[in-house]
N, C-alpha and C positions, 0 to 999 in steps of 0.2 A: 507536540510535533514541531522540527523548526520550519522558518519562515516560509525555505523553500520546499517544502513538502506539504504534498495536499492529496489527501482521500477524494475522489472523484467519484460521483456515483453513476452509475447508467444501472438504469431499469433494477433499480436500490440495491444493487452490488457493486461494492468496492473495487475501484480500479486507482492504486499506489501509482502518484506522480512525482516529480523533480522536478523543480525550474533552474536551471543555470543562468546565471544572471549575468554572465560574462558575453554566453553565446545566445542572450535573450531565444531561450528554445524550454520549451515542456516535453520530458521525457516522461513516455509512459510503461507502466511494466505489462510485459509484452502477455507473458502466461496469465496474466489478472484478463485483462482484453479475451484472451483465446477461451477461458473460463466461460467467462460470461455470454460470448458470441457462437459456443458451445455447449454449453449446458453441460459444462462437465460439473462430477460432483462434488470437486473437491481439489488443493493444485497440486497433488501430485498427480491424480490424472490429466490435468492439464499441462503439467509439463512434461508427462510423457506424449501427448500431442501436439506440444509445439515442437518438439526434440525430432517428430514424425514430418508437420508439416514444412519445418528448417528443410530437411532432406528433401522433400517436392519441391521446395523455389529453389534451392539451388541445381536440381537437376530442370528447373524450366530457364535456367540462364542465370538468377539470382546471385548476386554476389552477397553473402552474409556478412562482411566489414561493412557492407556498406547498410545492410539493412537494420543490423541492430548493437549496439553496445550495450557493455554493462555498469552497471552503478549498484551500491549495496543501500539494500532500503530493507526496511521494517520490516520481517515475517510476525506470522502468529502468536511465536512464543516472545514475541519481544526482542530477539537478537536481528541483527543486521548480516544480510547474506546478498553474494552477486548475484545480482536478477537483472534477463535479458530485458532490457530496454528501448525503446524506438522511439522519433520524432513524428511528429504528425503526418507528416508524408510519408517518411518509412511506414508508419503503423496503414495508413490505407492503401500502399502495396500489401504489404504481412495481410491483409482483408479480404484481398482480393483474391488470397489464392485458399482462405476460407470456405468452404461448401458448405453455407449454412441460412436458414431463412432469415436470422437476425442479422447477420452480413447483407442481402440482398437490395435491401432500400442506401447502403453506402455506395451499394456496386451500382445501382443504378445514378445514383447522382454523379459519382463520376464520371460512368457515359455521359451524363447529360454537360455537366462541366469540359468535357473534353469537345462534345461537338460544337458547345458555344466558343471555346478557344479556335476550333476550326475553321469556323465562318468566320469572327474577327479575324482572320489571317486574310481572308477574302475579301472581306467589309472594313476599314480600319474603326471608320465611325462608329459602330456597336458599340466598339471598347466605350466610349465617351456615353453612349445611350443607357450602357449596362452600368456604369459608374453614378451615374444620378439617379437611375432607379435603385440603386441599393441604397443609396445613401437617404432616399425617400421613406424607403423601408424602414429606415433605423429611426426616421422621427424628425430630420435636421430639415429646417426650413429652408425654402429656395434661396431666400439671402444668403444663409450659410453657405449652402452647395454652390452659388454662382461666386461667392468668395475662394472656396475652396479650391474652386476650376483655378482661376485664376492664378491661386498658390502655387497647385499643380505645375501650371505653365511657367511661371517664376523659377519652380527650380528645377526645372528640366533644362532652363536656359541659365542656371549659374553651373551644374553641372559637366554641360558642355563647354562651357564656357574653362572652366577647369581642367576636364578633359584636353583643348586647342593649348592648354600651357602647362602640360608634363604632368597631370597628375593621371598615375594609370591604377594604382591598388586600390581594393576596394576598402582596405582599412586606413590608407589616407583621405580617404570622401567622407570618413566614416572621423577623423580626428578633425576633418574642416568643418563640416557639419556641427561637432560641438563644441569647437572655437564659434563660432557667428552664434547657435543658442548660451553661451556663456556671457557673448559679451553685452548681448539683445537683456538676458532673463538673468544673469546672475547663478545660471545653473548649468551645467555637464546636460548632455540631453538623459543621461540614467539618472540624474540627480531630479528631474524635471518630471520624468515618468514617476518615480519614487513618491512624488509628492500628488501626483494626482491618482494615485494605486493602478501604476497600469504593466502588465509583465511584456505581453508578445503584441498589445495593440498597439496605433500609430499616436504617435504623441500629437502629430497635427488634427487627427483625426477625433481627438480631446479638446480643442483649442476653444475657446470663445473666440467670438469675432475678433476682440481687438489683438489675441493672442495671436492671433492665423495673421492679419492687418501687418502687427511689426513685426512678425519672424519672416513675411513678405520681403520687407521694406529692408530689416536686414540684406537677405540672400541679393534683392535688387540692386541694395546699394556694394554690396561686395561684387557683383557682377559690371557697374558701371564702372569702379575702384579698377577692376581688374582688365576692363577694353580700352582704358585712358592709361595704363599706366604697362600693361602686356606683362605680367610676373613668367616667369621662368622656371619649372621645376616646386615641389612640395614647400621647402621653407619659403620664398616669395608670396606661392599662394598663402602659405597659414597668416600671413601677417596682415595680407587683402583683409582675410576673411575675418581677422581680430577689428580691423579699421571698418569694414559693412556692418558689423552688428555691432560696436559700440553706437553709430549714427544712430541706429533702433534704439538702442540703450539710452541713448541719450534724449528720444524723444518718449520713450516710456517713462522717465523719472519726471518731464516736463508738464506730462501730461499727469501723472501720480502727483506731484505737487498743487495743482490746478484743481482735480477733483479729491483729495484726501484720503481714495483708494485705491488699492493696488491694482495693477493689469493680473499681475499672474497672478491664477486661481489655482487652488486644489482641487477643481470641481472637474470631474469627465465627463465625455458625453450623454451618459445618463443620464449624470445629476443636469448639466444643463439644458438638456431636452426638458428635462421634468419641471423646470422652471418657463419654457418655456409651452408646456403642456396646462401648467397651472393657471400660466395668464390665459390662454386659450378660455378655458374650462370656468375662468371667473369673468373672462368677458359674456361667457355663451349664459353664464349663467343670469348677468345684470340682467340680458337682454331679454330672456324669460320673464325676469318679476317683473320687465318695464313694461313687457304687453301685456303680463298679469294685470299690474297697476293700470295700466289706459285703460284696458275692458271693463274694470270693475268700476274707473271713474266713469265712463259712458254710459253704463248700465245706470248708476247713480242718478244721472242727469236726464236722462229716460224716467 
């Protein structure tokens, strides 16, 4: 199967994916989903139920351009056939308008996900409260997370900062962005993601410390580059933003010279939770045999 295509399972039935790696997006096939979330017995009853339920969302308001596209992926017999498609968001509209019990625990999360975006509309705080308990969840230590904050604020202020000097497309944020990680890391941010195996997750959100440390100190130093010197329009900024992340650049190779290894890792968050799961786990462990060992020598001396 190639790179971009993956068999997904839910509740050990296949659900046919595609990654586009241009639009960093996973396409899912739509009638696989309605299958499984139906208990149909097989896809051509499934696609004559999706063919059924197409017709319900569009007459509840539903625009079908926008709910699903098509891509040709693998059937049974091995030929490739157009099969309705959707993005993760398309696919939990397409869910909701599902009547089904195995639907009903998605349907509820997104009440609940929609009333917590509610109140943060009320509360702005939340937002920051809900941000470190998630990232608690996933394993990342407070240092990390109080690093991370900080990142956060970093480049919400080179962004505006961009924003005050002509940059309006989201695909120009989107080329500055990988001018400062090219000139920091030596990599495109797809280039960067590639090497840590990562498709739709955050590449910062993969960082080690010192990784998160100079992709900082880049965007910082492109934002002080650019309050001292006021660029004008997209090419001024790209060339900011080539001069902030070299400074990183250049203190990443000073510091790679100094210790012998490299800053940039292939390791993701996983991997370096689990590294730092194992230190945990080998300190908790000394400290068992060391009250082992004390007790056994006090009993001795008794």
């Amino acid at each position: 199967m190639p790179e971009n295509e993956r068999m997904q399972l839910f509740e050990d039935q296949a659900i046919r994916t595609a990654w586009d790696e241009q639009q960093e997006e996973w396409y899912f096939s739509v009638v696989d989903v309605v299958k499984v979330l139906t208990d149909q017995p097989d896809h051509r009853r499934a696609a004559k139920y999706w063919s059924v339920l197409k017709t319900r969302i569009k007459k509840e308001g539903g625009q079908l351009t926008t709910i699903c596209s098509q891509l040709r992926m693998r059937s049974g017999d091995g030929k490739r056939y157009l099969t309705d498609v959707a993005t993760t968001e398309q696919l939990l509209r397409i869910i909701q308008s599902i009547p089904s019990p195995k639907a009903e625990p998605l349907k509820l999360w997104l009440a609940q996900v929609g009333r917590e975006r509610i109140d943060e509309t009320l509360d702005p705080e939340l937002i920051a409260e809900r941000m470190v308990a998630t990232y608690e969840r996933r394993g990342y230590t407070r240092e990390w997370i109080n690093q991370r904050l900080m990142a956060i604020s970093a480049r919400k202020e080179l962004t505006d900062e961009w924003k005050d000097h002509g940059v309006t497309a989201h695909s120009e944020y989107a080329i500055l962005t990988d001018e400062i990680t090219r000139a920091w890391s030596g990599m495109t941010t797809r280039q960067y993601k590639n090497l840590k195996g990562l498709k739709k997750e955050s590449l910062r959100d993969n960082m080690s410390t010192s990784e998160l440390v100079l992709n900082m100190l880049a965007e910082i130093s492109a934002k002080e580059i650019s309050q001292a010197e006021q660029p004008n329009g997209f090419a001024e900024n790209r060339e900011v933003a080539q001069r902030g992340g070299a400074i990183a650049g250049d203190a990443r190779k000073a510091i790679e010279r100094q210790t012998g290894k490299s800053i940039v890792t292939s390791k993701s968050a996983a991997q370096l939770n689990h590294v730092v799961s194992t230190m945990l786990e080998t300190s908790a462990k000394e400290v068992e045999e060391g009250i082992a060992s004390n007790e056994a020598e006090t009993k001795s001396n008794k």
